[in-house]
N, C-alpha and C positions, 0 to 999 in steps of 0.2 A: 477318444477320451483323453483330457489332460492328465499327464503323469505328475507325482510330486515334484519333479524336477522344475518343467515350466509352471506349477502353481507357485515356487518361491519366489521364481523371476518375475513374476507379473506381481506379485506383493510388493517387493520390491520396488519395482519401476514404477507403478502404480503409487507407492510411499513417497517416493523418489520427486512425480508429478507433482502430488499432492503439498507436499512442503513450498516447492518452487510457486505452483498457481497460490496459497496463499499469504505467500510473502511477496507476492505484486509481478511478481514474472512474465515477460512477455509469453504468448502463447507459442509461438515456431518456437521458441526454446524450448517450453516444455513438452510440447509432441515429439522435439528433438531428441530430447534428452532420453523421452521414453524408447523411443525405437531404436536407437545407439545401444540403452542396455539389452535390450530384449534380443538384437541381435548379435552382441556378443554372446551370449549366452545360446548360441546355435539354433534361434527360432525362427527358421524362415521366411514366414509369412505374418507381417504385425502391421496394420494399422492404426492408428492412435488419433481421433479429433476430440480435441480439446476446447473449450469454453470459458468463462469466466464465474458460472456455476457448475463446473460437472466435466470429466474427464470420462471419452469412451474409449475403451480398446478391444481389438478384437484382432485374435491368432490362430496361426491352424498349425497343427507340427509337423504339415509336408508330406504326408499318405496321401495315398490315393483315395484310403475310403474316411477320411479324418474329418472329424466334423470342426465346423468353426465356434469357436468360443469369444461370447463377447463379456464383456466385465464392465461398469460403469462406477466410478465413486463420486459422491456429493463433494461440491467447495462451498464451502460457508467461514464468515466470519476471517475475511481477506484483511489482510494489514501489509503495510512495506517494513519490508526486513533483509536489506540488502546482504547481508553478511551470510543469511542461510542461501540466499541464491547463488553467490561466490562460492559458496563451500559445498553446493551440489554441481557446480560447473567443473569443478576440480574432483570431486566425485567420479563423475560420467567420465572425465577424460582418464584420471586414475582405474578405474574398472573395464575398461574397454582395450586401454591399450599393458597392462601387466594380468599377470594370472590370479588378482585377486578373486577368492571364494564368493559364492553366494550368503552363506553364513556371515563371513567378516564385513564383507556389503554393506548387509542387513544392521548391524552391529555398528557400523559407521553410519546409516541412515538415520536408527535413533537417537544416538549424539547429538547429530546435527538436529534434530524434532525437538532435542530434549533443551536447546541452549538457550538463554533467557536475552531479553533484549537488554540493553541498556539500563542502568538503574537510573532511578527518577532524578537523581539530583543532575548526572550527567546530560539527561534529557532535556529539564528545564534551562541549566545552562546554555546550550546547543541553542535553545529556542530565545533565549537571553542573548544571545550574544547576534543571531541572524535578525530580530525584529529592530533592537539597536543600530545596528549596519545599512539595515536599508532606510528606517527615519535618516539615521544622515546621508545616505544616496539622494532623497529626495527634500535636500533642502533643510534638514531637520537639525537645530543648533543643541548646544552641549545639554540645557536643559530639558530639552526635546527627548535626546537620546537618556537623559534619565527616566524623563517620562516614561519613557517608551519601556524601559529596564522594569518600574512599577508594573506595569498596565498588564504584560506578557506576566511576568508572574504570578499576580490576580488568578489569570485569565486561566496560564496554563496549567495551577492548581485547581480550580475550580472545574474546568473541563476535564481534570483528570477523575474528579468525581462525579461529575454527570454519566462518564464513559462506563462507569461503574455500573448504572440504571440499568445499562442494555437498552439505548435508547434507540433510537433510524440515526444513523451516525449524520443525515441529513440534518436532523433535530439539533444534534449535539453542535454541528459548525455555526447552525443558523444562532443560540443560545449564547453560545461563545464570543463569537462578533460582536453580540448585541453587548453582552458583558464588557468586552474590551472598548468600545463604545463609551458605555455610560462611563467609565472607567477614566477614561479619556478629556472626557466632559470636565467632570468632575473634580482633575488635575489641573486640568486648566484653567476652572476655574477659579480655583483659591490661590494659583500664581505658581505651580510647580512645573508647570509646560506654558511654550508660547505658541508656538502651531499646532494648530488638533489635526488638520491635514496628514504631515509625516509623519504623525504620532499613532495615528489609526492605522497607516498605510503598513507601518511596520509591524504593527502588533498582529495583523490581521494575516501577513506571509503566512507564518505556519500552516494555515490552514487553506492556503493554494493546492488546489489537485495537479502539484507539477508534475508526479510520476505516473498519474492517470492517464494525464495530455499527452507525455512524450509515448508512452506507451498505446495507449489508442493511435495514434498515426502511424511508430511501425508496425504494429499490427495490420491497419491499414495498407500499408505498403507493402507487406508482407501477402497480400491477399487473402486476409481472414477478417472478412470485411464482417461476419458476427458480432467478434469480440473486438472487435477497432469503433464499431456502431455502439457496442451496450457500452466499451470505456469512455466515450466522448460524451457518452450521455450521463455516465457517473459523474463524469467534470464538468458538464455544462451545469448539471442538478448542485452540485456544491459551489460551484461558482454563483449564482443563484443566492442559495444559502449564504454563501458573504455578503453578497451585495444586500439582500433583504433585511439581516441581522444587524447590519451597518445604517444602511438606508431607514429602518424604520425609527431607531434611537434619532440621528439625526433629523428627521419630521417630527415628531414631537418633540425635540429641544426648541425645533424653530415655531413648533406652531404654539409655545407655552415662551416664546419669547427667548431664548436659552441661547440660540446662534442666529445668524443670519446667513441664508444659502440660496 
């Protein structure tokens, strides 16, 4: 039988996972990270396979007649939040190697659960300032990069409301695009942008699955070829998503006369 001792440890490391996997975390971290605490905490025997929906763990406390206990919690509603996955890696290395408590752990775990992301104005900036940057990487001249400044704003307001629906976040990229699109169109037409080209290319980054992609591969090369399989396919489906959101405004502009492609 588990004593109360290992049932705060597995709360814990279990928390611990649970924050990591939905703030975008590779997977071998966060099996890592579980079986690091669990074995500070003097539990000898822990296995941990992790997922991109659902973390399972299972311990035994090292008797002879000891039974095994397995524990499983849901991941739902994954987002990137790199600041709680830095602050659980310094967690894990702070609690394994000094004599902190399972109590003060615990107390440090929800801090870190409880911290809010970025506020919006700083967000949309971020997203202002990266859609501008790359229209002029590709070609994209002063009025362009204005454009581009309009179009993400639109876009990244408006998408902040849709996100609100609880929509298939698939839904919400493809809508987006499209938006930034028409968006696009529409400034160029009346003489506020000259290339729609750099002007869509830019607006439309934010919504690249870059931390999907890099992370599907070390996963993949990690040998957890599951969750390297379901992230590739989250980023091929969003990738997708832009291209169709993009792609389908452009066909109707061209087949009602609008552009030529």
């Amino acid at each position: 039988m588990i004593n109360q001792l290992q049932k705060k440890v597995l709360i814990l490391a279990l928390h611990a996972g649970e924050i990591m996997m939905k703030s975008g975390a590779e997977i071998y971290r966060v099996e890592d990270t579980i079986t690091r605490i669990c074995h500070a905490c003097k539990i000898p025997y822990v296995e941990c396979f992790a997922t991109t929906t659902g973390i399972f763990l299972s311990l035994d406390s090292g008797d002879k007649d000891a039974d095994m206990h397995t524990f499983i919690k849901r991941i739902k509603n994954t987002q990137i939040d790199l600041e709680k996955i830095s602050r659980i890696n310094k967690f894990s290395r702070l609690f394994t190697t000094t004599d902190l408590s399972i109590d003060e752990g615990s107390e440090i775990i929800k801090e870190i659960a409880a911290l809010k992301p970025y506020t919006f104005i700083i967000r949309l900036l971020g997203s202002i300032l990266v859609s501008s940057f790359f229209c002029l990487m590709f070609n994209g001249g002063a009025l362009d990069c204005i454009c581009a400044f309009l179009v993400v704003s639109v876009t990244y307001i408006i998408s902040t409301c849709i996100e609100k629906l609880q929509l298939n976040p698939f839904i919400t990229i493809f809508l987006s695009c499209a938006l930034s699109t028409i968006t696009t169109l529409i400034l160029v037409k009346i003489g506020l942008g000259e290339n729609t080209s750099p002007i869509i290319i830019g607006s439309i980054t934010i919504f690249l699955p870059g931390v999907a992609i890099t992370n599907a591969a070390r996963d993949l090369l990690s040998g957890d070829m599951l969750s390297g399989l379901a992230r590739a396919t989250e980023a091929f489906i969003a990738a997708i998503a832009i291209a169709g959101g993009v792609g389908l405004i452009l066909k109707l502009s061209y087949l009602f006369g609008g552009i030529s492609i």
